[in-house]
C-alpha positions as CSV (number, residue, x, y, z in Angstrom):
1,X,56.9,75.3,30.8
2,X,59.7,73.8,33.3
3,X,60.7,77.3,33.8
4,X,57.1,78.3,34.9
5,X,57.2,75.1,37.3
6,X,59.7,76.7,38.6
7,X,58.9,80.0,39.7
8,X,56.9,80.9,42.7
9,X,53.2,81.5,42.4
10,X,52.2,85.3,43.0
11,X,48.3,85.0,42.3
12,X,46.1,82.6,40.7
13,X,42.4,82.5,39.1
14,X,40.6,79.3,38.6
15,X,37.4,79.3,36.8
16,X,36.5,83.2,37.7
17,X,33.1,84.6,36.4
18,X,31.3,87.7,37.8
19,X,27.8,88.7,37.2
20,X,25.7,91.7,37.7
21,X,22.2,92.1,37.1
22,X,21.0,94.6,35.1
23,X,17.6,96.3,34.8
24,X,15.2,97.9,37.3
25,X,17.8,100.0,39.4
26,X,16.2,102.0,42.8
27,X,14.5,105.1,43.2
28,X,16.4,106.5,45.4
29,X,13.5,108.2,47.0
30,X,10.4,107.2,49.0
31,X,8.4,108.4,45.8
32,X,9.7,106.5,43.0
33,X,10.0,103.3,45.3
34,X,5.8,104.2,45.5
35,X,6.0,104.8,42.1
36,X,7.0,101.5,41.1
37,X,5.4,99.8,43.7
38,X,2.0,101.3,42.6
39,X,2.9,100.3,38.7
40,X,3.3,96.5,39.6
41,X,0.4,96.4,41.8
42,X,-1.7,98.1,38.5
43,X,0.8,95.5,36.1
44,X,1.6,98.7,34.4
45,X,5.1,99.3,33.3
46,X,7.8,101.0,35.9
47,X,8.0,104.5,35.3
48,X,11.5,104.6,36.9
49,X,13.4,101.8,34.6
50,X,16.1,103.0,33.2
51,X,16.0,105.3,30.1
52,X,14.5,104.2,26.8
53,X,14.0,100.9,26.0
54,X,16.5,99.7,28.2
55,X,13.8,98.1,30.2
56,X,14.4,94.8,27.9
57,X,17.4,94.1,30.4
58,X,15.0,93.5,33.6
59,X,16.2,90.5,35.2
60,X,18.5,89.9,32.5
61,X,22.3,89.7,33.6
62,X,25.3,90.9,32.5
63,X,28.7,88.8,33.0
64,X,31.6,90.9,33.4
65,X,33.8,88.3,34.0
66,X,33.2,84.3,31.7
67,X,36.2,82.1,33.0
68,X,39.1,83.5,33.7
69,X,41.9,81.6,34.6
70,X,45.3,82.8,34.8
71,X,48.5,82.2,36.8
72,X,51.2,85.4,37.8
73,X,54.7,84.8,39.3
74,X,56.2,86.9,41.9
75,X,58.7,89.1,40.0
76,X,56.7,89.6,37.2
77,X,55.0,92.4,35.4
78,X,51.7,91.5,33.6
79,X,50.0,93.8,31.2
80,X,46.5,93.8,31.1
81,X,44.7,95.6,27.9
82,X,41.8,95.6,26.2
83,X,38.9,97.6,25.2
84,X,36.5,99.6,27.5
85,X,34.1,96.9,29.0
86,X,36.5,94.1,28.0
87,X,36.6,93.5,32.5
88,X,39.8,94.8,33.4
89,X,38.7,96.5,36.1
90,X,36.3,94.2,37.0
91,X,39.2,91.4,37.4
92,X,41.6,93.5,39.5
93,X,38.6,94.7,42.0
94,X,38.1,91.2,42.7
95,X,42.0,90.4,43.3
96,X,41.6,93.4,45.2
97,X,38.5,92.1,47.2
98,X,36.7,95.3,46.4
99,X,33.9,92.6,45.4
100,X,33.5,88.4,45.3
101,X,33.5,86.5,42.4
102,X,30.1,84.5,41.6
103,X,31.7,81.7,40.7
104,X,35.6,80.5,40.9
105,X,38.5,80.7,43.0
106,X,41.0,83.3,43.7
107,X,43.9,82.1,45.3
108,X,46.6,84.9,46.6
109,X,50.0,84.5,48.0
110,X,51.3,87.8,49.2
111,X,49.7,91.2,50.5
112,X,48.5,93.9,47.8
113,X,48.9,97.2,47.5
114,X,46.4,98.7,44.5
115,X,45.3,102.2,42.9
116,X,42.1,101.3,41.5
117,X,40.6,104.9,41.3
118,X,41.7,108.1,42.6
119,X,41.6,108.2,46.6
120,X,40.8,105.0,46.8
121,X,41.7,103.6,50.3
122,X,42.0,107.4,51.9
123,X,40.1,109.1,54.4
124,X,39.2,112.8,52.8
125,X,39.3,113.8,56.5
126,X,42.5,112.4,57.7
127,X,46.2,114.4,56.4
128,X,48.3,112.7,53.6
129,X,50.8,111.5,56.8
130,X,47.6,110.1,58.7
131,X,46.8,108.4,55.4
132,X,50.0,106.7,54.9
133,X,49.9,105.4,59.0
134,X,46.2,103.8,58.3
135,X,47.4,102.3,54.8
136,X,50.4,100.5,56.4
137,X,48.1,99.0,59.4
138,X,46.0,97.8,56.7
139,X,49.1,95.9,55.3
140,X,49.9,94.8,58.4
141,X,53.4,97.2,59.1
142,X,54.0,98.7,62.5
143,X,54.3,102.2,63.3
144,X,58.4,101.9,63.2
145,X,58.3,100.5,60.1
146,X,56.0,103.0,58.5
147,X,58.1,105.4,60.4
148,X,61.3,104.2,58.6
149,X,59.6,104.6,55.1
150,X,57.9,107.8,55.3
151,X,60.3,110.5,54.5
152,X,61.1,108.2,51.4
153,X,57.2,108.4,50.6
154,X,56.8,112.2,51.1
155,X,59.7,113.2,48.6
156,X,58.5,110.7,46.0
157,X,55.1,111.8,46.1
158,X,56.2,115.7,45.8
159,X,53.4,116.6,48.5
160,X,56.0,117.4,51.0
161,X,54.2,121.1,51.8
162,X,51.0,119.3,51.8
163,X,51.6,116.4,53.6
164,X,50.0,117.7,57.1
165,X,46.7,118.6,54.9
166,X,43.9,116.8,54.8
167,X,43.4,115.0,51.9
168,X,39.8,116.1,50.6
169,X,41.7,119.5,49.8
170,X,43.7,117.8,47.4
171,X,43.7,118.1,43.8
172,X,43.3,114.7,41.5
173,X,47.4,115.0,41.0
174,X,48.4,115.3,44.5
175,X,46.3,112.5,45.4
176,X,47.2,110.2,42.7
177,X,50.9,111.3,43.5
178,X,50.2,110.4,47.4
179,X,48.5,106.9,46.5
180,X,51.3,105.7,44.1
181,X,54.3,106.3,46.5
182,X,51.9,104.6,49.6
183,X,51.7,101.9,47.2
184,X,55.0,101.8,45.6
185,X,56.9,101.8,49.6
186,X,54.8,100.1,51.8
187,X,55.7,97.0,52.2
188,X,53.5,94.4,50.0
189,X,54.0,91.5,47.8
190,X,51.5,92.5,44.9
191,X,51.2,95.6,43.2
192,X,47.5,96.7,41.2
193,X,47.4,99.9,39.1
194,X,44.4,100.8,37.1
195,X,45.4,103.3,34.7
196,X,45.1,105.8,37.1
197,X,48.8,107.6,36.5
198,X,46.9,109.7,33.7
199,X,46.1,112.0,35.7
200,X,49.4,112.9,37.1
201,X,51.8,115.3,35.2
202,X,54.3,113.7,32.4
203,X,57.3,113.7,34.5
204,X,55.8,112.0,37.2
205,X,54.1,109.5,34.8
206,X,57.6,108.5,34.0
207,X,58.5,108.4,37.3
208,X,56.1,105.9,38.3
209,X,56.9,103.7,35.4
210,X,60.4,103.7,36.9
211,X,59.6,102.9,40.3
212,X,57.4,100.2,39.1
213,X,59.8,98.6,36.8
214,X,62.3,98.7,40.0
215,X,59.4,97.1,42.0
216,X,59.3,94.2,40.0
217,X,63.3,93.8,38.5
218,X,65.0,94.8,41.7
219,X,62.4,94.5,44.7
220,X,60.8,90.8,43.1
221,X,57.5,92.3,43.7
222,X,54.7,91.5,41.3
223,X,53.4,94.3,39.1
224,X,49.6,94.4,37.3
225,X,49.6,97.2,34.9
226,X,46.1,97.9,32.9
227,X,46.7,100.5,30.7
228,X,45.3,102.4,27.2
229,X,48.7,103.5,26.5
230,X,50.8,100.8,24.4
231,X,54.0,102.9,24.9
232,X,54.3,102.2,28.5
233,X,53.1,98.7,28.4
234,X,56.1,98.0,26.2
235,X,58.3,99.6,28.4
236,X,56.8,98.3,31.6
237,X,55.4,94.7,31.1
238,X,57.5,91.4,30.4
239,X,54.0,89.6,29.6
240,X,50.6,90.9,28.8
241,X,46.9,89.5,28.6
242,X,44.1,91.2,26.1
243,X,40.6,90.7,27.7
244,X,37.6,90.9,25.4
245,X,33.6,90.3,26.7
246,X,34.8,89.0,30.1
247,X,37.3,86.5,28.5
248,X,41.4,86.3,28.4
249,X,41.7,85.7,24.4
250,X,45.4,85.9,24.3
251,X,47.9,85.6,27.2
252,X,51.4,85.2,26.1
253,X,54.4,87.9,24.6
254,X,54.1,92.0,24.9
255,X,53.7,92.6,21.3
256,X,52.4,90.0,20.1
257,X,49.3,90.7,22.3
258,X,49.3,94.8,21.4
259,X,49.4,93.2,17.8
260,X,46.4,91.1,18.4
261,X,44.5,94.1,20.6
262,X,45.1,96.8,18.1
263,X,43.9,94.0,15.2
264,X,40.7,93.9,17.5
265,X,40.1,97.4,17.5
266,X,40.3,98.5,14.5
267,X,37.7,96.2,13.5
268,X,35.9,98.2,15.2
269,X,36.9,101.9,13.0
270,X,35.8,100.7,9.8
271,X,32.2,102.9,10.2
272,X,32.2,106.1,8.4
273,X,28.8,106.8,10.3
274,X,27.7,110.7,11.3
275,X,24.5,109.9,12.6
276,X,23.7,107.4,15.5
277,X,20.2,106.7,17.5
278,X,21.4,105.2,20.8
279,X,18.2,105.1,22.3
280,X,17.9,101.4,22.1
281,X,21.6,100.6,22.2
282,X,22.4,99.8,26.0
283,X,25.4,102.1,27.3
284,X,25.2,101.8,30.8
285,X,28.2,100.2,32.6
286,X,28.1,98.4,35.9
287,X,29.8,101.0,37.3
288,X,27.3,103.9,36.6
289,X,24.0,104.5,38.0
290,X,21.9,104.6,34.6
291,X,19.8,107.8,35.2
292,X,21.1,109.8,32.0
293,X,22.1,108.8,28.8
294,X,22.9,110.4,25.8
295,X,20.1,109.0,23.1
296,X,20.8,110.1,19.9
297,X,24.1,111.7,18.2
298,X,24.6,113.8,14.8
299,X,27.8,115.0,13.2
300,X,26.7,118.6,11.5
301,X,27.1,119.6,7.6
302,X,28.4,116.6,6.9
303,X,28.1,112.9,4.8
304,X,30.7,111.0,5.9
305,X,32.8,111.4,9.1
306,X,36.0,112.6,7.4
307,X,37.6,116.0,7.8
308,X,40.2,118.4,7.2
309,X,43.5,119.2,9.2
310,X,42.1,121.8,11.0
311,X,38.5,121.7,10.6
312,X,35.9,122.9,13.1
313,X,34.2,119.3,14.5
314,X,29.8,120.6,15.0
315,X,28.3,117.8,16.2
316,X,24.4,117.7,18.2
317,X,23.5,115.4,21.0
318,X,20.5,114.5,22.7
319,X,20.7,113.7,26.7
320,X,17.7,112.0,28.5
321,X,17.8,112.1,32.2
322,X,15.6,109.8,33.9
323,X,16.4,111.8,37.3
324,X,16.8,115.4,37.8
325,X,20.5,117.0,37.4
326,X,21.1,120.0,38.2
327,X,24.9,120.7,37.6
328,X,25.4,118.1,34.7
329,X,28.7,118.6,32.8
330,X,30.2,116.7,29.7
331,X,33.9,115.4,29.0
332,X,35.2,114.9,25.6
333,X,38.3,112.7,25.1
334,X,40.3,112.0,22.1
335,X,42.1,108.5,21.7
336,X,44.3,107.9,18.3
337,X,43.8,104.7,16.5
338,X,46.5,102.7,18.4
339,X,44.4,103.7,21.6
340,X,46.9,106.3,22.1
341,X,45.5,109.9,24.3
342,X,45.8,113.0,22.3
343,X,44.0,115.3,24.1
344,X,40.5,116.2,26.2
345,X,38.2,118.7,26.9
346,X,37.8,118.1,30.4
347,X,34.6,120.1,31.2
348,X,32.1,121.2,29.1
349,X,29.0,122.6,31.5
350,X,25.2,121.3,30.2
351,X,23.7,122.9,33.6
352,X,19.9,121.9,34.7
353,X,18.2,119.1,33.3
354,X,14.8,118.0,34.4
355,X,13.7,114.6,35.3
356,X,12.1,112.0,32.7
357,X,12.8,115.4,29.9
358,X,15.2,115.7,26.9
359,X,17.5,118.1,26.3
360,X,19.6,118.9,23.1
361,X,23.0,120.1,23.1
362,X,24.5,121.7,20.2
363,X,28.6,121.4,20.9
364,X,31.5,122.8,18.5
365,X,34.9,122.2,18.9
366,X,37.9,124.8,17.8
367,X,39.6,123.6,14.7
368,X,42.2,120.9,15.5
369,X,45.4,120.8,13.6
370,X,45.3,116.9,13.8
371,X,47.8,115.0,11.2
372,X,46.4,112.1,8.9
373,X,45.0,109.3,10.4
374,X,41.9,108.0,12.1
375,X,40.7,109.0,15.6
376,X,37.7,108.7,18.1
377,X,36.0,110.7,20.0
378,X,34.8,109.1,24.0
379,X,31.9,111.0,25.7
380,X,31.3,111.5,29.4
381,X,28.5,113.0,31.5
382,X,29.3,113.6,35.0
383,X,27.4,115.5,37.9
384,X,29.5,117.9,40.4
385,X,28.7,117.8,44.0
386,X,28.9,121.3,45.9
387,X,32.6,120.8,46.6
388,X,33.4,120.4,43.2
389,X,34.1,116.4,43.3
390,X,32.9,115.2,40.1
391,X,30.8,111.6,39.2
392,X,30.2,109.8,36.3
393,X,26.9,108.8,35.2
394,X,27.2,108.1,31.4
395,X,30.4,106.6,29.5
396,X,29.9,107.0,25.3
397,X,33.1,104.7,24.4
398,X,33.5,105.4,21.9
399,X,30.9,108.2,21.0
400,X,32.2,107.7,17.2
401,X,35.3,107.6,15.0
402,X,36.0,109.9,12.7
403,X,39.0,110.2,10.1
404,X,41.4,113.4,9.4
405,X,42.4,113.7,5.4
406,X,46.5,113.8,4.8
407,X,47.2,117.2,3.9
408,X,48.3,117.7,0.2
409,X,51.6,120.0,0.8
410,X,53.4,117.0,3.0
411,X,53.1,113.1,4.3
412,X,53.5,112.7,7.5
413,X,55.0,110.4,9.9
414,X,52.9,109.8,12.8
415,X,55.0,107.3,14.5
416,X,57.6,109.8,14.8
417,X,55.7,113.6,14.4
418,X,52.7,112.4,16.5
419,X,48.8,113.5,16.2
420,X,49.1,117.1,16.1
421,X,50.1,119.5,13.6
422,X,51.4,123.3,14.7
423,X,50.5,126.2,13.0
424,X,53.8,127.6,10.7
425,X,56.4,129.3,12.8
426,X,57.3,133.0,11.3
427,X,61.2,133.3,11.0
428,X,62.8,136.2,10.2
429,X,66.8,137.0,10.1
430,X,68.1,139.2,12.8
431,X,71.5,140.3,14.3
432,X,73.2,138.3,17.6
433,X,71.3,140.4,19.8
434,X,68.0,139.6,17.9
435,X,67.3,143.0,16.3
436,X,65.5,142.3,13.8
437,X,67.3,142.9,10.2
């Protein structure tokens, strides 16, 4: 405690809650607004509430954040983990001002630098060297300062031939790579990620984790790291927080907290369910609009959620759109019990959906060689613009869990041989100069 005394204040929350208020969302056109208005006038129902019998949440709220108060020193490196919903996000948007807390104070002694989504804080217009100028005015630098740490931006972020591009042209990779090294050499006192180095390439993943670690040992900046991935909280993070329902339940030691999060979770794995009716089960986030929604889910030919190393996965889902969509895609991600990625299927096309219809989907996956253990299975539906930029309008988190069987021929060592099991290698002897024998 005398220790903490001690050390200079970075941030603190006092008492922060944030509320949102779920239920009747807009139209979004002049004829649902008439619609509704027409149906209150009559006291008939809304025909443009949100799907199902998700209507029971007009006027009703929902607190993202219930009291949070919590104190980070400059030098430090702070964890933050928890399950999806748990108001991560929600707590480093209001750091970040994105939004205002309802209630509370947020007190902040330094300037912040954050990567709360991809391209966040970049004009798609502007090129990635315009980008950097406009991020350092934000933080207050002067052109000769940004000047002195460009070059050192532009060969971290390995965009060097793209640097004079404009940014919409960008892939997801480029401009998380962009972002990170704006925020890793600008100068700023507080650093935010969200997570969002998953969708870089390994190598630069461990990059990052580098440079942040430096940020906070070497530089004394202050580092707030959410992340899924327990492998690079331990190697990141010298204290960590788990959040659950808007709440801080454990603020204290790195594994001592993944202990308690992974305790938490798997809590949450001991269903052996294949068949699950959503329509009254309320799945829309804050962060997503609420007109789709994925209403009913069956695992195919079979009684319990539990398969085979290498067993086709047939599952059927039912989508009700509440607007019309007409390029409407799905993601599938796979997360290992310790929260761990082990792979996706980043887009599976649905096409045209009409509004206030259902639609069925029938979707098989390949067979995965996936060693013993249990997994689950997250769900996305996103629309596509006409330049390809993608936007999520439905997160399944998880859409269910399901368990793979240890093979009989070996026991395997997850820990150390990982999720996935490759098909046998053929040998066969040959000479030096690998004729075959």
């Amino acid at each position: 405690m005398e220790q903490a005394q001690n050390r200079e204040i970075a941030l603190r929350l006092t008492g922060v809650k944030k509320r949102y208020k779920l239920g009747q969302i807009g139209g979004g056109t002049l004829t649902a607004d008439l619609q509704s208005w027409w149906a209150r006038v009559r006291g008939k129902e809304d025909p443009n509430v949100m799907i199902g019998t998700d209507q029971r949440l007009v006027g009703k709220e929902f607190m993202a954040l219930n009291g949070i108060d919590l104190t980070v020193y400059k030098g430090e490196a702070l964890g933050i983990i928890g399950g999806n919903g748990a108001g991560k996000s929600t707590m480093l948007k209001l750091l970040c001002r994105v939004t205002a807390p309802t209630e509370g104070e947020i007190d902040l002694y330094g300037r912040i630098a954050s990567m709360l989504e991809v391209g966040t804080g970049f004009n798609g217009e502007m090129t990635g060297r315009e980008n950097i100028y406009m991020n350092g005015a934000i933080l207050g630098m002067s052109k000769a300062e940004i000047d002195e740490k460009m070059e050192a931006i532009i060969d971290f972020s390995e965009v060097r031939d793209f640097i004079d591009t404009p940014v919409k042209r960008y892939s997801s990779g480029m401009f998380v790579k962009l972002a990170f090294s704006v925020a890793a050499h600008l100068d700023s006192e507080i650093m935010i990620m969200d997570e969002v180095l998953a969708v870089g390439d390994v190598a630069f993943q461990r990059k990052c984790l580098d440079k942040m670690r430096d940020v906070a040992k070497k530089d004394g900046r202050t580092v707030l790291y959410v992340s899924h991935n327990m492998s690079t909280i331990r190697r990141l993070c010298d204290r960590c927080i788990v959040m659950d329902m808007g709440r801080i339940i454990f603020n204290g030691g790195v594994e001592e907290a993944i202990e308690i999060y992974l305790s938490n979770a798997h809590e949450q794995w001991s269903d052996n369910q294949t068949e699950f009716d959503l329509s009254q089960t309320d799945t829309r986030s804050p962060y997503t609009p609420g007109n789709v929604k994925i209403t009913w889910l069956k695992l195919l030919d079979k009684e319990s959620a539990m398969y085979a190393s290498g067993e086709k996965i047939r599952m059927q889902l039912r989508v009700a759109a509440r607007t019309a969509f007409s390029d409407l895609h799905l993601r599938l991600e796979l997360r290992s019990r310790d929260e761990t990625p082990v792979g996706t299927m980043p887009d599976v096309p649905l096409g045209v959906i009409q509004a206030k219809t259902e639609q069925d989907y029938l979707v098989e996956l390949d067979p995965i060689c996936l060693t013993n253990g249990r997994y689950r299975l997250d769900m996305v539906l996103f629309e596509k613009d006409d330049c390809g930029n993608s936007f999520d309008q439905e997160l399944l988190l998880p859409a269910f869990n399901f368990e793979v069987q240890q093979a009989e021929d070996i026991v395997w060592n997850q820990s150390n041989w990982g999720h996935i099991r490759f098909p046998d290698a053929a040998v066969a002897r040959c000479t030096q100069e690998g004729t075959p024998l």
